[in-house]
N, C-alpha and C positions, 0 to 999 in steps of 0.2 A: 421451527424456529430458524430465522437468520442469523449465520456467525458470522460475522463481516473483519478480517482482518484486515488491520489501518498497519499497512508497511510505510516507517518514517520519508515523507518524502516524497510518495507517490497518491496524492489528491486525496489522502484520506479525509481532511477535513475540509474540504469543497463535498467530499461525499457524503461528509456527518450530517450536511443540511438538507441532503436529499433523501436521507434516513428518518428525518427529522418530520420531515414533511409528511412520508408514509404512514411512521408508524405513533407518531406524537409521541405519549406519556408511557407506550410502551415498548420505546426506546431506551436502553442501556446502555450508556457509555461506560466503559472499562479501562479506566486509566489508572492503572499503579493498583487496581483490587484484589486481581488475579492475573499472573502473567502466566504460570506453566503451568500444567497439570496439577504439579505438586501442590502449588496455592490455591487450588480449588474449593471452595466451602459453599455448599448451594443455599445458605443463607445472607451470602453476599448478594444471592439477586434478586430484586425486586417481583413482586409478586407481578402475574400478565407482563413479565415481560416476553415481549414478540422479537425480539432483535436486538442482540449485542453487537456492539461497535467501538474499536479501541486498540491498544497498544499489546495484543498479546499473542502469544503461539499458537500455532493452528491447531495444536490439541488440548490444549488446556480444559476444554469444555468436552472431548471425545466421551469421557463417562457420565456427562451430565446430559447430553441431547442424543439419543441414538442416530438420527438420521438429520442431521441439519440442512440447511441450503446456504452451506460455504459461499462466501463473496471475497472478494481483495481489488484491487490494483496494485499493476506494477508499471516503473519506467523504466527507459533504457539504464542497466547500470552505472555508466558511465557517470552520467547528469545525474543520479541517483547521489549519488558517492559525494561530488561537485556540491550538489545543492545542500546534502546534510554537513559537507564542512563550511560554508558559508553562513547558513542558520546557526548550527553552533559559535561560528565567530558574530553573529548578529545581533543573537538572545542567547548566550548560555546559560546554562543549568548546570551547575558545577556535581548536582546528583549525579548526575550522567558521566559514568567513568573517562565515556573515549570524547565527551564533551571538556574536561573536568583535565583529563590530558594533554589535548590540543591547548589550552591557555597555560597549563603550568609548564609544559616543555615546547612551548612554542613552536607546535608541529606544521611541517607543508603541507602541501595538498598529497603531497607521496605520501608520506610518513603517517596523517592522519587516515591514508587509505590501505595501508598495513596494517592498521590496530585490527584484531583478527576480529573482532566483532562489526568491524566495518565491510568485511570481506565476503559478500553471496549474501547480505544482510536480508532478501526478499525471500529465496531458501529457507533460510533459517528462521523466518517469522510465520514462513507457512509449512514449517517443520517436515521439509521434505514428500511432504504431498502431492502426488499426481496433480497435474491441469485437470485431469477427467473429474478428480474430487468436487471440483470446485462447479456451481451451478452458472455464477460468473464471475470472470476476470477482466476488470477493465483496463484501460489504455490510455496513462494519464495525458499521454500527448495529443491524447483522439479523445479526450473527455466527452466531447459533447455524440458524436458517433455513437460510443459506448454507454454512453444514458439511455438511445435510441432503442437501442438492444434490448439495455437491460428492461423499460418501460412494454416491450412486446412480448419478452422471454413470460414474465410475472404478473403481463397484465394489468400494470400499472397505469394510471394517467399518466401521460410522458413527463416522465420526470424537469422540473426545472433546469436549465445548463446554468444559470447563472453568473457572477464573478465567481473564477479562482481563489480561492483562498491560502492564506499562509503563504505566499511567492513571496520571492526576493523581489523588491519595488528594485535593485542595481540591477536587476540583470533586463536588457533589453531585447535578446536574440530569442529564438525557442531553445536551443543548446548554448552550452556554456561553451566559450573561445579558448579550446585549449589546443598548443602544441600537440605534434603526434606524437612526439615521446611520452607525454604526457598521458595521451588519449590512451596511447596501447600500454600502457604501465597501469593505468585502472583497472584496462579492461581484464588484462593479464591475473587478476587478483578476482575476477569475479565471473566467472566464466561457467558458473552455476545458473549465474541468474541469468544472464545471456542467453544460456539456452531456454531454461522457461520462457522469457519477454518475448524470443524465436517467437516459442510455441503457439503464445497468446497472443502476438500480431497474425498469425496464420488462423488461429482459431476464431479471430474477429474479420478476416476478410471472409473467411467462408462466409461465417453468420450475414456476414454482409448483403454477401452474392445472393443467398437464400431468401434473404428480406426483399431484395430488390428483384427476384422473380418473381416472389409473391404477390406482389404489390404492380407489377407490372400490368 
């Protein structure tokens, strides 16, 4: 079975379409069903399901699938942080605490990037998990790359690249224009996920380099 963790922010649902594609009717979207382990109830999931895709912990499902083929994306922190407080200011969800936050005490981009759940938030969604765990990790700013990959790793028909989804239609640059006070005040808060994204832009040039002998 595929566990595909959707980290807020980083192409999960451009990626739900190419899930969509795979595995049709036995696809499972996971939003708000089960988020941690603790909410676990294997009658929440649909019979033949081949692949969960959604908003939850990288272990919620540990006791239910012995051996899965973990998936995620992640992006640079920074933009990561940037883009979820602009969505929240776009379309909030007042459920959403540190959503819910940002409007009632009218937070900056600092202040909303303090809220400690804003803080390593791609860590904490892959609950601490080794890279190695993971079968793959994509690269929401190399989206199209990291389809390439993903469609040779699993033997897929190449996956579609198609439009982006869920983007801010304001933002025109590929990173957000911020101040370096600014920039190293983020980064300074997340320095978790830093090093994972590290990991996983190196872990996708190898792949890279590999593919491109092969094929040579």
């Amino acid at each position: 079975m595929v566990i595909s963790i959707h980290v807020p922010k980083c192409a999960g649902t451009s990626f739900r379409n190419v899930l969509s594609d795979q595995f049709g009717s036995r696809l499972w979207l996971n939003y708000g069903s089960i988020f941690t382990e603790a909410d676990f109830r294997p009658e929440l999931i649909p019979e033949n399901t081949a692949c969960i895709h959604g908003h939850f912990l990288g272990d919620a499902f540990d006791s239910f699938v012995p051996r899965p083929h973990y998936m995620t994306w992640v992006r640079h922190p920074v933009d990561r942080v940037v883009s979820n407080y602009y969505h929240c200011l776009r379309s909030p969800d007042l459920r959403d605490d540190c959503c819910r936050r940002l409007h009632e005490e009218k937070l900056s981009l600092r202040a909303f990037a303090e809220l400690d759940w804003m803080q390593n938030l791609a860590t904490r969604y892959l609950a601490g998990k080794a890279i190695e765990t993971f079968n793959f990790v994509g690269i929401a700013e190399r989206f199209d790359e990291s389809l390439l990959l993903l469609g040779r790793a699993f033997g897929w028909a190449t996956p579609p690249c198609g439009p982006r989804e869920n983007t801010n239609p304001d933002r025109l640059t590929p990173s957000y224009p911020l101040s370096s006070a600014d920039y190293n005040h983020l980064l300074a808060h997340n320095q978790l996920d830093l090093t994972f994204y590290r990991t996983a832009i190196a872990r996708l040039g190898d792949a890279l380099k590999v593919a491109a002998a092969r094929s040579a």
